[in-house]
KEKE-3310 file (N, C-alpha, C; in steps of 0.2 Angstrom, whole numbers, plus 5000, padded with zeros to 4 digits):
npx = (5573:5565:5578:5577:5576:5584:5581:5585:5585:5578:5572:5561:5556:5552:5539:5523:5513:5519:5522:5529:5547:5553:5542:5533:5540:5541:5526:5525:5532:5532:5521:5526:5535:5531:5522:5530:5533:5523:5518:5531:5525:5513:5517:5527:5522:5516:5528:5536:5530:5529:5525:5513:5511:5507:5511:5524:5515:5524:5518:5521:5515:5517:5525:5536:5539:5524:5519:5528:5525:5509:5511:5517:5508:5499:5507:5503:5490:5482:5472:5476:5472:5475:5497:5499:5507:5498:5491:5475:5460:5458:5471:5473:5465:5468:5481:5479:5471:5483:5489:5478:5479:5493:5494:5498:5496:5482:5487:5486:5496:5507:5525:5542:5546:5535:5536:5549:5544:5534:5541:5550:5539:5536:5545:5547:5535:5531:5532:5521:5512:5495:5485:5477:5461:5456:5454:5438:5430:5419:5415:5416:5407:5391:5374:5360:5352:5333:5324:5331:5329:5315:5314:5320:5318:5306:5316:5314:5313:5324:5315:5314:5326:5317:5319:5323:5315:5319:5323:5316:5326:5330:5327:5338:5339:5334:5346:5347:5337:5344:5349:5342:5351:5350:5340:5350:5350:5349:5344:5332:5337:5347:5339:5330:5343:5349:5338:5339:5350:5361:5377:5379:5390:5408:5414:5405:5402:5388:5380:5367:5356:5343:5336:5335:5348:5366:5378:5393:5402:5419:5430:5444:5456:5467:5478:5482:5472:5457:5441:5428:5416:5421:5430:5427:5430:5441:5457:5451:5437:5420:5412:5393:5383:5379:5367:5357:5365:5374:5361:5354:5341:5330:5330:5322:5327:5339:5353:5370:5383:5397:5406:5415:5420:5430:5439:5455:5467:5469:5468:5455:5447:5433:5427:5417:5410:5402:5393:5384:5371:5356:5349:5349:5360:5364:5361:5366:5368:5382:5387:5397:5398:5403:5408:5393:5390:5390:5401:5405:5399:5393:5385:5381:5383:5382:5392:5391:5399:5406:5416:5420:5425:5413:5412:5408:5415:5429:5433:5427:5435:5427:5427:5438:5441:5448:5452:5455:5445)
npy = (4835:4820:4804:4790:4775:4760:4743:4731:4713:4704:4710:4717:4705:4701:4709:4702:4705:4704:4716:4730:4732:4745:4753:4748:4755:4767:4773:4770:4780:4791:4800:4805:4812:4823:4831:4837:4850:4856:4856:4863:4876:4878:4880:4892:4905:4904:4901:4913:4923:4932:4933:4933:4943:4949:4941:4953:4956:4962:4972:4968:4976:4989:5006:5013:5026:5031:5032:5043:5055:5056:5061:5072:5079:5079:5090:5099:5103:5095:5083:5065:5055:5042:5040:5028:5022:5017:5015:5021:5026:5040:5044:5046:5054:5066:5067:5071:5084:5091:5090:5098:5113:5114:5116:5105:5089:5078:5066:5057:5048:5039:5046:5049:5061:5071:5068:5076:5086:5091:5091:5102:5114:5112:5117:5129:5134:5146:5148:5153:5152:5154:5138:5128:5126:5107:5095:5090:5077:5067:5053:5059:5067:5067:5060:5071:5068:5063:5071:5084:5084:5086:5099:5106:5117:5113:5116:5124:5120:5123:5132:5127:5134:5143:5141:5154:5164:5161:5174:5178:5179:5192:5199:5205:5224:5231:5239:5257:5264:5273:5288:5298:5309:5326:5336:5345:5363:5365:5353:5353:5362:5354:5343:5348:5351:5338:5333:5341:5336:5333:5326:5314:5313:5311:5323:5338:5355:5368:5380:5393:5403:5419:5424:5427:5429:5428:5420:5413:5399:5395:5382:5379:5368:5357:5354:5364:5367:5374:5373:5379:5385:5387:5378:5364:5351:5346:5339:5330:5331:5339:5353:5349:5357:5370:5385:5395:5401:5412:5411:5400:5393:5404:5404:5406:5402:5396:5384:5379:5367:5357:5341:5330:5312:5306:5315:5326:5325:5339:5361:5369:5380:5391:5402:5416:5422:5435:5435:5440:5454:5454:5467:5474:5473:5454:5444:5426:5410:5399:5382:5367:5351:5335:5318:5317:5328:5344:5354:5367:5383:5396:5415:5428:5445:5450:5462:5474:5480:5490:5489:5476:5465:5462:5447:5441:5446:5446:5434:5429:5426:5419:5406:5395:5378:5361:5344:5329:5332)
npz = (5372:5369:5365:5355:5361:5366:5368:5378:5373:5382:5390:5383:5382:5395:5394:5395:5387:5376:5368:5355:5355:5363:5364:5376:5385:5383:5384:5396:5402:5395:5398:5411:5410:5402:5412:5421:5416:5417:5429:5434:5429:5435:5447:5448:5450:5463:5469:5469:5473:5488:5507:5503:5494:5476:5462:5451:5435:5419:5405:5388:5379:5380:5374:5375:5366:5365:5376:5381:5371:5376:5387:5386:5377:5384:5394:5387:5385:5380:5380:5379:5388:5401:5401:5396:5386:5376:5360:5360:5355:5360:5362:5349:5344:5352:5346:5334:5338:5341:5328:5321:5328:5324:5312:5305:5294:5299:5305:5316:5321:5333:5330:5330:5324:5328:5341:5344:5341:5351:5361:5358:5360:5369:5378:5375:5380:5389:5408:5415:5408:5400:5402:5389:5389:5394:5381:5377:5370:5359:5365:5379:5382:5391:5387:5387:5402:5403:5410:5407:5395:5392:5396:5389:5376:5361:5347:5331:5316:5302:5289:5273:5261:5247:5231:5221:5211:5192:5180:5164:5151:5145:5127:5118:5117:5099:5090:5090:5075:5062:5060:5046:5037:5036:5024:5012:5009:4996:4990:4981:4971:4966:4963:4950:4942:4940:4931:4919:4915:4921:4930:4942:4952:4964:4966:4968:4959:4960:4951:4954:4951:4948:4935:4918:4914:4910:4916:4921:4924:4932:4937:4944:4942:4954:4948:4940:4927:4919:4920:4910:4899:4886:4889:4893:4899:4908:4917:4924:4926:4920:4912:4911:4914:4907:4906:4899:4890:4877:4862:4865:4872:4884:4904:4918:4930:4930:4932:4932:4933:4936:4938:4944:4943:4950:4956:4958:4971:4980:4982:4977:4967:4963:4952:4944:4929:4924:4910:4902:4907:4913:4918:4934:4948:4949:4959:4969:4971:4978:4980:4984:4983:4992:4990:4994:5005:5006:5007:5006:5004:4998:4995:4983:4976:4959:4955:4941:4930:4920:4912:4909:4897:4883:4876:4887:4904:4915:4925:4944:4959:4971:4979:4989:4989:4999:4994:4996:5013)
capx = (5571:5568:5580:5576:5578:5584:5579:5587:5580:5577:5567:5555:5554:5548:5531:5521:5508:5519:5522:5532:5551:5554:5536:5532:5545:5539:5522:5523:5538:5530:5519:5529:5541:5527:5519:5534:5533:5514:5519:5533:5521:5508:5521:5529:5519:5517:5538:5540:5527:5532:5522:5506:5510:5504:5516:5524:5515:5524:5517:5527:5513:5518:5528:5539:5538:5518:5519:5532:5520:5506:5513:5519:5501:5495:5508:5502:5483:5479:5468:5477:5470:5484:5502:5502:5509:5493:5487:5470:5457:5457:5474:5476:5462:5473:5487:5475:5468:5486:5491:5478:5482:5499:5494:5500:5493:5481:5488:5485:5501:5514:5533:5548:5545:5530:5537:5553:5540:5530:5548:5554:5534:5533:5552:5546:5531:5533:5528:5517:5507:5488:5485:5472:5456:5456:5448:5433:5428:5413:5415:5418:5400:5386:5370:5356:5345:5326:5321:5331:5330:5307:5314:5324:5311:5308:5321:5310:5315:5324:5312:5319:5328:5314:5323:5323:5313:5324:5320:5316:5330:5326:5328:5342:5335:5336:5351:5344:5337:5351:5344:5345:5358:5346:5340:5353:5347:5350:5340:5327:5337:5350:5336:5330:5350:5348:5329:5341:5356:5369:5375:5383:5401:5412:5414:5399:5400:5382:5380:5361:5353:5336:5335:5337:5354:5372:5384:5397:5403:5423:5432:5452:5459:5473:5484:5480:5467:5451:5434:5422:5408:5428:5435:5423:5432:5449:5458:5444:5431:5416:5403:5389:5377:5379:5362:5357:5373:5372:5360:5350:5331:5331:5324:5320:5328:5344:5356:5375:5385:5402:5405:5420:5419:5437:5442:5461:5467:5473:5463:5451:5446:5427:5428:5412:5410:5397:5394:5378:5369:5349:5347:5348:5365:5363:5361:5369:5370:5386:5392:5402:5396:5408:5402:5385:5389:5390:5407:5407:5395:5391:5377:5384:5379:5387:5391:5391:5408:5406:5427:5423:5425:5411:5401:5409:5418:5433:5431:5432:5435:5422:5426:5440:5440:5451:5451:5451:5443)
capy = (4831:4812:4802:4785:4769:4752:4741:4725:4708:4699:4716:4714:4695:4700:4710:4697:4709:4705:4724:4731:4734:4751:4754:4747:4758:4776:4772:4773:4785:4799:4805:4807:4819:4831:4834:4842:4857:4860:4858:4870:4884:4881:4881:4898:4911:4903:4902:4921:4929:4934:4935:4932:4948:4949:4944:4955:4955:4965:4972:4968:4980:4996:5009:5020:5032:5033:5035:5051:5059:5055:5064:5079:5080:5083:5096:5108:5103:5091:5076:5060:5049:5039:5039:5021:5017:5011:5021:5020:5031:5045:5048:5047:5061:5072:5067:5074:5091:5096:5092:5103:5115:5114:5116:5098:5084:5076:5058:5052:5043:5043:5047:5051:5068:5071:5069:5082:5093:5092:5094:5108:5116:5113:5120:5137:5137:5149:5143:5155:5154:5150:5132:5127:5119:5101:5096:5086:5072:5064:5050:5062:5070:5063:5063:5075:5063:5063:5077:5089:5084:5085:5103:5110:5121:5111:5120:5125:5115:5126:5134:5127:5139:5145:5144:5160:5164:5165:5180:5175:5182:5198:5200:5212:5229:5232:5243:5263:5266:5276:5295:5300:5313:5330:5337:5347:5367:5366:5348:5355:5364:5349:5337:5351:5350:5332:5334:5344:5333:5336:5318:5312:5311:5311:5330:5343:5361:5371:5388:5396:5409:5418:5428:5426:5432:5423:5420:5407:5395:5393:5379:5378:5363:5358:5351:5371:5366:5379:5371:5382:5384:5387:5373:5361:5344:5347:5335:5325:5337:5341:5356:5347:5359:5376:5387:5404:5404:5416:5407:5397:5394:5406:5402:5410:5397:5392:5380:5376:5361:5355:5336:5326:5307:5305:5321:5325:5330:5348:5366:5371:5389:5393:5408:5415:5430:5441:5435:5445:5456:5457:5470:5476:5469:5449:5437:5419:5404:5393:5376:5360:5343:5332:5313:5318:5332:5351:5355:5374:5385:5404:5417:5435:5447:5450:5468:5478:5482:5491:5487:5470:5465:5461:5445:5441:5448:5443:5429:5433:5422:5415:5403:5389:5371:5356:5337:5328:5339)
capz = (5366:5368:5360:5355:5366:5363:5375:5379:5373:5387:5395:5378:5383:5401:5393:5394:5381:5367:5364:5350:5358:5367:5365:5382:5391:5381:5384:5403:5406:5393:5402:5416:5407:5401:5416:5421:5414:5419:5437:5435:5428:5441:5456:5449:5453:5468:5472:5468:5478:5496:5510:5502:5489:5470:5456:5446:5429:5413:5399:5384:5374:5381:5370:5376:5364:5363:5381:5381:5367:5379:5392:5383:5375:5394:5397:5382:5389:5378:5385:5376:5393:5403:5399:5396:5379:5373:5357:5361:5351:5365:5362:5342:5343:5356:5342:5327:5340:5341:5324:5318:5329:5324:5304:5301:5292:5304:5304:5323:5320:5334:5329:5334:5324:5333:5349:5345:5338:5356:5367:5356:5360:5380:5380:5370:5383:5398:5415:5419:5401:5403:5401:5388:5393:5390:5373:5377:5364:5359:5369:5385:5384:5391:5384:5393:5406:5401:5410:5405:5387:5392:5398:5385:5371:5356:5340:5326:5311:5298:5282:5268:5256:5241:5225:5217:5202:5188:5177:5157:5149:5139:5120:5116:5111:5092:5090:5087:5068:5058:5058:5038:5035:5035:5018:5009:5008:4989:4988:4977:4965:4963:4958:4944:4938:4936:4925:4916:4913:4929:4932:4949:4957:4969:4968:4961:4961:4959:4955:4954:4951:4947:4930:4914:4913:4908:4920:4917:4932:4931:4940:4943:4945:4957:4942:4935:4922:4920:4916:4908:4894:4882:4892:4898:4900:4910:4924:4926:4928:4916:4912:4910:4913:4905:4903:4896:4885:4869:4855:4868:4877:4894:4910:4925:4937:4927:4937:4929:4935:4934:4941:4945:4945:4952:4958:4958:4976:4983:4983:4970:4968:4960:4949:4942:4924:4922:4904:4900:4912:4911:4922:4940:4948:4947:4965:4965:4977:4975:4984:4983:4988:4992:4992:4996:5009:5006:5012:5006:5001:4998:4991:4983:4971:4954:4950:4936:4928:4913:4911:4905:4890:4882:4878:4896:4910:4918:4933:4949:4962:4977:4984:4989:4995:4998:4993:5003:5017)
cpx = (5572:5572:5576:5576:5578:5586:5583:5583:5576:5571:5560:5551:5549:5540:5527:5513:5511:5521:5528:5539:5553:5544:5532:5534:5543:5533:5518:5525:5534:5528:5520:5532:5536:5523:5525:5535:5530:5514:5523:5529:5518:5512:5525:5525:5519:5524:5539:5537:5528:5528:5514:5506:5509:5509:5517:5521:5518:5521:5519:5523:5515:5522:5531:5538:5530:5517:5522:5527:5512:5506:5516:5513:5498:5498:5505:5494:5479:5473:5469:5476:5477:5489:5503:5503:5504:5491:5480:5466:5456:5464:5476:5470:5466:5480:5483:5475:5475:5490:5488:5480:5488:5499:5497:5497:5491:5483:5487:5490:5505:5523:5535:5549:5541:5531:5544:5549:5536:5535:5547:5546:5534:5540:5549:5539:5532:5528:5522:5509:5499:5487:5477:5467:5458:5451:5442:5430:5420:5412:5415:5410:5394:5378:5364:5351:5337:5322:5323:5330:5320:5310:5314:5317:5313:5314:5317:5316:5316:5321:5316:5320:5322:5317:5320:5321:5318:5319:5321:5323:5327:5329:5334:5337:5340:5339:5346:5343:5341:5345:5345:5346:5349:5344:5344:5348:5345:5345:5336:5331:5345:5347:5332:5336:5349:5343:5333:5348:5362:5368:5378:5387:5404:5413:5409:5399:5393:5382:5371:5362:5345:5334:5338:5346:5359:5376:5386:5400:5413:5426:5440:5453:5466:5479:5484:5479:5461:5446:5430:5420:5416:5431:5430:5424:5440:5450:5451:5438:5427:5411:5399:5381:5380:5371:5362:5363:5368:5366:5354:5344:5333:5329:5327:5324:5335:5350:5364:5379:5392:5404:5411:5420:5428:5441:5450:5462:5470:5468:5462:5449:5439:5426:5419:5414:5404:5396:5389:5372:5364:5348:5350:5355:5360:5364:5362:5369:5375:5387:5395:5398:5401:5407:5396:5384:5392:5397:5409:5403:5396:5386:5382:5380:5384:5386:5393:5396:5407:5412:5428:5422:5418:5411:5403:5415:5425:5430:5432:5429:5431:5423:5432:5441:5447:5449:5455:5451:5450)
cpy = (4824:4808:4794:4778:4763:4749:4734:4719:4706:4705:4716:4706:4696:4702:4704:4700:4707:4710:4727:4731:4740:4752:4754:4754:4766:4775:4775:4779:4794:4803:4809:4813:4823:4835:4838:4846:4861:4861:4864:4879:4884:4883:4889:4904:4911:4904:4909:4925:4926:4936:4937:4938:4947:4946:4949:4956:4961:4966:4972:4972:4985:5001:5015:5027:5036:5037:5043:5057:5061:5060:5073:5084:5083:5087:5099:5109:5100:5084:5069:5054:5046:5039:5033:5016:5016:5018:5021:5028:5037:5047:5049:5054:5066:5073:5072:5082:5093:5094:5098:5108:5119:5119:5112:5095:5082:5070:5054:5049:5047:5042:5050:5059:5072:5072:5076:5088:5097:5095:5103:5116:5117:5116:5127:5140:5142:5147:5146:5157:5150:5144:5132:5124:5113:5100:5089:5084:5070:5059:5053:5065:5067:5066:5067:5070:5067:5069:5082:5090:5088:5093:5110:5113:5117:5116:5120:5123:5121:5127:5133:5133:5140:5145:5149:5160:5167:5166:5177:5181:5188:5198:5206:5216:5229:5239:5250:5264:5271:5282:5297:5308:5320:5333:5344:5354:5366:5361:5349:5356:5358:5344:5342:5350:5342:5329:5336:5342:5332:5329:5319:5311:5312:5319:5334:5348:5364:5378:5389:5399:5414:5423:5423:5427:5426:5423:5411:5406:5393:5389:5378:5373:5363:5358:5360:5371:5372:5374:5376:5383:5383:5383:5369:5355:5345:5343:5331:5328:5339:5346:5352:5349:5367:5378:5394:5406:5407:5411:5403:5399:5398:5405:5407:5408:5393:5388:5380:5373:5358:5347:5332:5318:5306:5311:5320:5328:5335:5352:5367:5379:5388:5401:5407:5424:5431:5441:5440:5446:5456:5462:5472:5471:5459:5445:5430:5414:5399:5388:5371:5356:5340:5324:5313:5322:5339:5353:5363:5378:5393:5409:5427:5437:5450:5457:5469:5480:5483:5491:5480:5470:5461:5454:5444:5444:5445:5441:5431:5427:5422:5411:5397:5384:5368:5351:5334:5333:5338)
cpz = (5368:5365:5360:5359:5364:5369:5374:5377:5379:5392:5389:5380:5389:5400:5391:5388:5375:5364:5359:5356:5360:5366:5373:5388:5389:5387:5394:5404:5401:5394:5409:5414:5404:5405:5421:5422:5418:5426:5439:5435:5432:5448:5455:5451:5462:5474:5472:5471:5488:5502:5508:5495:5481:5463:5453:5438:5422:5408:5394:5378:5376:5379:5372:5374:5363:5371:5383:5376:5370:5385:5388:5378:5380:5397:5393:5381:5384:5382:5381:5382:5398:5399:5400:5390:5374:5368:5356:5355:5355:5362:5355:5340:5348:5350:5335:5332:5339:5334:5319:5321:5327:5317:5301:5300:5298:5303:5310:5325:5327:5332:5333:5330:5327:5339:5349:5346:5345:5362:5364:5360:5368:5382:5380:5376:5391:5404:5415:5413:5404:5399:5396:5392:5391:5386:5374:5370:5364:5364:5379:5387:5384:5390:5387:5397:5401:5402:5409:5399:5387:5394:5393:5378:5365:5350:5336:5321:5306:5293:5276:5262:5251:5237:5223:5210:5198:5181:5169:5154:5142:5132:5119:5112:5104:5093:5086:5078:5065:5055:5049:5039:5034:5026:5016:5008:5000:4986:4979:4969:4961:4957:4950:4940:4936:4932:4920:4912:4915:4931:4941:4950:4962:4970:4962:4963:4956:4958:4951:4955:4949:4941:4926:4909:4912:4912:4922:4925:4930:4937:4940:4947:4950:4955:4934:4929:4923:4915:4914:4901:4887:4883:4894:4899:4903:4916:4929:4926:4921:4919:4909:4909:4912:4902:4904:4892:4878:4864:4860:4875:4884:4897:4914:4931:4934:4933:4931:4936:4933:4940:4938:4947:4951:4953:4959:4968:4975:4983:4976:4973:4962:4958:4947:4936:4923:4914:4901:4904:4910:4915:4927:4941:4950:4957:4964:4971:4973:4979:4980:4988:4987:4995:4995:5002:5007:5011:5010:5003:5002:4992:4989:4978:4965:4952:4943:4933:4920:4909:4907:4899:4889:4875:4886:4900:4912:4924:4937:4953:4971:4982:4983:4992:4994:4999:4992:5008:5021)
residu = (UNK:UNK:UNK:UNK:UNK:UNK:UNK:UNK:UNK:UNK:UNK:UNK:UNK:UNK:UNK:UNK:UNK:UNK:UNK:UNK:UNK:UNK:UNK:UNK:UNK:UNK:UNK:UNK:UNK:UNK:UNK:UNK:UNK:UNK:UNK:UNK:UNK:UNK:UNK:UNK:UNK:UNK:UNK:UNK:UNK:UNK:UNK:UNK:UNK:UNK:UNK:UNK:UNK:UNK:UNK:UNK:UNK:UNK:UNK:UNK:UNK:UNK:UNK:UNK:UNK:UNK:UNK:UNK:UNK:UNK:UNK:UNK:UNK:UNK:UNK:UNK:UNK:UNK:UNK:UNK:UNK:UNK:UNK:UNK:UNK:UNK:UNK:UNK:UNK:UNK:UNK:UNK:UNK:UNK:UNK:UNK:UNK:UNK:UNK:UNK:UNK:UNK:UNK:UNK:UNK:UNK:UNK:UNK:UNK:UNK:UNK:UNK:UNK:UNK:UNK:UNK:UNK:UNK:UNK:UNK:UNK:UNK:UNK:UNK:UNK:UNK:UNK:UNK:UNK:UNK:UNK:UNK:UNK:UNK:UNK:UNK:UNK:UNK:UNK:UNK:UNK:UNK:UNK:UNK:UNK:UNK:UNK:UNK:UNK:UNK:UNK:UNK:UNK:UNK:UNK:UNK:UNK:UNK:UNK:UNK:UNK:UNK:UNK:UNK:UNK:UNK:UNK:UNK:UNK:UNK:UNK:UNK:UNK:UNK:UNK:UNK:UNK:UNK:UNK:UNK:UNK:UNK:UNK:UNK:UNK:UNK:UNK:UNK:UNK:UNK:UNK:UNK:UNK:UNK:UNK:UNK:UNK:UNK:UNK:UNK:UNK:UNK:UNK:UNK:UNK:UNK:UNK:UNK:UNK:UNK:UNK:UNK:UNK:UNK:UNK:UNK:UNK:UNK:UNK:UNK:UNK:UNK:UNK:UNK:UNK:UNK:UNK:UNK:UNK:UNK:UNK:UNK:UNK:UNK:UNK:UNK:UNK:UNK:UNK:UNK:UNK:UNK:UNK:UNK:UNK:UNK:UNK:UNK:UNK:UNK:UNK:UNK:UNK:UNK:UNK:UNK:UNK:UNK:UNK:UNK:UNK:UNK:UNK:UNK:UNK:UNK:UNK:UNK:UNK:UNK:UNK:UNK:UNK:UNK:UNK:UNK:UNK:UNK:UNK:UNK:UNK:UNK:UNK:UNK:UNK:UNK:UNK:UNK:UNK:UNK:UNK:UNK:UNK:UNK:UNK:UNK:UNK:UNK:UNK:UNK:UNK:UNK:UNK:UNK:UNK:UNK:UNK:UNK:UNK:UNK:UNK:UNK:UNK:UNK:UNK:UNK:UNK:UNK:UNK:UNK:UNK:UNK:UNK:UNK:UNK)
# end
């Protein structure tokens, strides 16, 4: 560093220029002292080579540990280029092959986990293991001269995919029409009972027959009620249809009916009496409907019992159901 200079009067008095005081004496003397250096630098190179030989030059970029990674890349048959520190794009792509390899993050990066990770690897390798090939790069492959490219068969250009016709979406089929329930054997002689005043309910016993004759329909409730032509409203249950009784019009096709809105549950039992015979022993059809389905039926014939009392017979029992079935 210069320090300042304070110059004598009498040495200012000899500049015959006039010039400020020290000014004169920098003026010449500073360029002296900087060309100092500039000789040094150019005469060293000079001073230190021997016998005509090259200087020394150091690299102050080179990395120890990129180098050691570099070198441990090219035992395990990677291809990271020279071991010379430098992380060139040659070897951050042999740093990424063997971390995928590895099933690591590919990061290119080198560390110091990296390089244990390469020791612990080339230790674990045995001598006589086959060596991979080295992994050749894009940069590594050169592209085909002219005549073999003029050699090679054109590639036919892939056919592009057709989309696939998509098929109009079909209507759901209309769910199957609901068979109607068959017709009831009796049908027939039901709809005459209700011309004739036989209402509808939850439970209806039928008894038919084909003469003129009197034969009386007894019903035994579960609650041990008897509905007939002497009882004809018991435990819910109504005769409603009573024909050919003493006193009244005869027909040929009579029907009686007894008919439960509200039936009680348990078993019922259907008795029938032989009130007044016309004839020949008597034939008869009975059933039960039970909400709108036949759940018991039978067909007999009523003998002759000159035993009974007269105007009717003692019941006799045909047929029994339960309710609910």
């Amino acid at each position: 560093m210069l320090m300042p200079c304070h110059l004598p009067a009498d040495a200012a008095a000899a500049d015959g220029r006039g010039a400020l005081p020290g000014v004169a004496f920098l003026g010449g003397n500073l360029l002296r002292l900087l060309a100092v250096p500039v000789m040094l630098m150019l005469a060293g190179p000079a001073a230190n080579a021997q016998d005509g030989a090259p200087a020394a030059v150091v690299d102050a970029a080179v990395d120890p540990l990129i180098a050691e990674v570099q070198r441990q890349l090219a035992t395990q048959g990677y291809d990271p280029g020279p071991a010379d520190g430098n992380p060139s794009a040659r070897s951050r792509d042999a740093v990424r092959a063997y971390q995928r390899d590895a099933g690591l993050a590919e990061t290119g990066l080198f560390t110091e986990a990296l390089l244990e990770r390469l020791r612990g690897a080339t230790a674990a390798r045995p001598a006589d293991a086959p060596q991979p090939p080295p992994l050749k790069f894009s940069n590594d492959i050169a592209p085909p001269s002219p005549s073999e490219a003029a050699k090679a068969p054109p590639q036919p250009r892939p056919k592009p995919a057709l989309p696939k016709p998509v098929e109009p979406a079909r209507p759901p089929s209309p769910p199957p029409a609901a068979t109607p329930p068959p017709p009831r054997p009796e049908a027939a002689t039901e709809e005459k009972a209700r011309e004739r005043g036989a209402r509808e309910g939850m439970l209806e016993i039928f008894l038919a027959w084909g003469s003129t004759s009197d034969i009386d329909l007894h019903v035994r409730c579960p609650t041990g009620g008897n509905i007939w032509f002497r009882n004809m409203e018991d435990c819910g249950g109504k005769l409603d249809l009573d024909t050919n009784a003493l006193g009244t019009l005869k027909v040929s096709d009579p029907v009686e009916h007894v008919v439960f809105p509200a039936p009680p549950e348990g078993r019922y039992r259907v008795e029938i009496a032989n009130c007044e015979l016309m004839g020949p022993p008597e034939g008869f059809r009975l059933w039960v409907v039970y909400k709108g389905k036949t759940i018991a039926q039978t067909s007999n014939e009523i003998p002759v019992d000159p035993g009974w009392n007269w105007p009717c017979g003692g019941p006799q029992s045909y047929l029994t159901f339960q309710i609910p079935e």
